[in-house]
C-alpha positions as CSV (number, residue, x, y, z in Angstrom):
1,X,7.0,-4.5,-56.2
2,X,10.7,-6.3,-57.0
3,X,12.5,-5.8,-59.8
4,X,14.4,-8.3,-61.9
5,X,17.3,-8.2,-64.1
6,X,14.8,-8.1,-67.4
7,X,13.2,-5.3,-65.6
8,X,16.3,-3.6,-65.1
9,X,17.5,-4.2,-68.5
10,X,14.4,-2.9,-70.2
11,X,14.4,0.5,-67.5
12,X,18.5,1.3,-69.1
13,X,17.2,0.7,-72.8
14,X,14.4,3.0,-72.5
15,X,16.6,5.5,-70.6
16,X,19.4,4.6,-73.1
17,X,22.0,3.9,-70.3
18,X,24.8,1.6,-71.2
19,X,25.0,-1.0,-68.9
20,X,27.6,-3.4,-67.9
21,X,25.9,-6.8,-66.9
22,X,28.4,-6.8,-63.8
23,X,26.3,-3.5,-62.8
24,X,23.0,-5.0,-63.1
25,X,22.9,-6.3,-59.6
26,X,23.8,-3.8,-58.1
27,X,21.5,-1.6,-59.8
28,X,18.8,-4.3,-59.5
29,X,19.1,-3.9,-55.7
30,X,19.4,0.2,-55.9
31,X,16.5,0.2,-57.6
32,X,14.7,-1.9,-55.3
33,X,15.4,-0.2,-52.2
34,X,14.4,3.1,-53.9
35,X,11.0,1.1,-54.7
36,X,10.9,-0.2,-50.6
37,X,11.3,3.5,-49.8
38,X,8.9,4.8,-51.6
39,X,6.4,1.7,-50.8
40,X,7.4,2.7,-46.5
41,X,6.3,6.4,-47.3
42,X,2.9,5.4,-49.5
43,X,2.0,3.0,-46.5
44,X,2.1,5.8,-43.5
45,X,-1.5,7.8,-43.0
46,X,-1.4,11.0,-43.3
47,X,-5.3,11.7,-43.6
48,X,-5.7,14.0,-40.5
49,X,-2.1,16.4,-42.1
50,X,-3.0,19.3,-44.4
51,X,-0.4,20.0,-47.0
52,X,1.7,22.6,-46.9
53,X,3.3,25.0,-49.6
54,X,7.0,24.8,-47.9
55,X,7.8,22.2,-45.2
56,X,8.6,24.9,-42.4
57,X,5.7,27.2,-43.5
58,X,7.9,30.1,-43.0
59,X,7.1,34.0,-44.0
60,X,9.8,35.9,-45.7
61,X,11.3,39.2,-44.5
62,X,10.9,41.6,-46.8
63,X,12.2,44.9,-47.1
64,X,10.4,47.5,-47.9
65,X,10.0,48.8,-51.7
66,X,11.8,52.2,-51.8
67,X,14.2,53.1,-54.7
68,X,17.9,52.4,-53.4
69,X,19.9,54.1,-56.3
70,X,19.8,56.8,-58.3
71,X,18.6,56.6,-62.0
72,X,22.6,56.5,-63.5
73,X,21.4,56.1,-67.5
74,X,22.4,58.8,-68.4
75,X,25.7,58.4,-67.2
76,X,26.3,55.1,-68.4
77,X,25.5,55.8,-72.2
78,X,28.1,58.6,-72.1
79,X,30.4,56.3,-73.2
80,X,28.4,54.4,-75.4
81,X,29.2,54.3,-78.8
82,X,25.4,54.7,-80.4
83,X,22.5,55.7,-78.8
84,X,19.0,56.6,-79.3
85,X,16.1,57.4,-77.5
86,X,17.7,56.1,-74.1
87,X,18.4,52.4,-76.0
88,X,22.3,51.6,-76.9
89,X,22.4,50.8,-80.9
90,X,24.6,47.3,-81.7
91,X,25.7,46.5,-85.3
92,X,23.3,43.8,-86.8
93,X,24.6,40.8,-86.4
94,X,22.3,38.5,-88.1
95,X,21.5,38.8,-92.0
């Protein structure tokens, strides 16, 4: 499938891009190859590939889940100007 300039003109007024018509060819052609590309990658078989979640299928190390630090709240709201219940109070800001 080629494009043509009315093609192109009607793709940047529905995507609301200002066009200059000196940039219309070349963004006639872009779009074109983009199209070819696409068209190349449709046309090879892939019917004996299973899909895959990530394209080199590998695991993740993970580390294992042990707590690293120390519970500091307390600490912190020290210096907190208001608190309550373990939450820090903030003026309202919103009326």
């Amino acid at each position: 499938m080629a494009l043509d300039r009315s093609d192109v003109e009607k793709i940047a007024h529905l995507a609301r891009l200002g066009l200059n018509d000196a940039d219309i060819p070349r963004t006639t052609d872009a779009l074109n190859n983009i199209l070819g590309l696409v068209d190349q990658m449709q046309a090879v078989d892939t019917s004996g590939i299973e899909p895959l979640a990530h394209p080199l299928e590998a695991s993740q190390r993970l580390r294992a889940d042990v707590v690293t630090e120390r519970n500091q709240r307390d600490t912190y709201q020290a210096i907190a100007p208001a608190v309550q219940n373990g939450l820090y109070l903030v003026p309202k800001v919103i009326e």
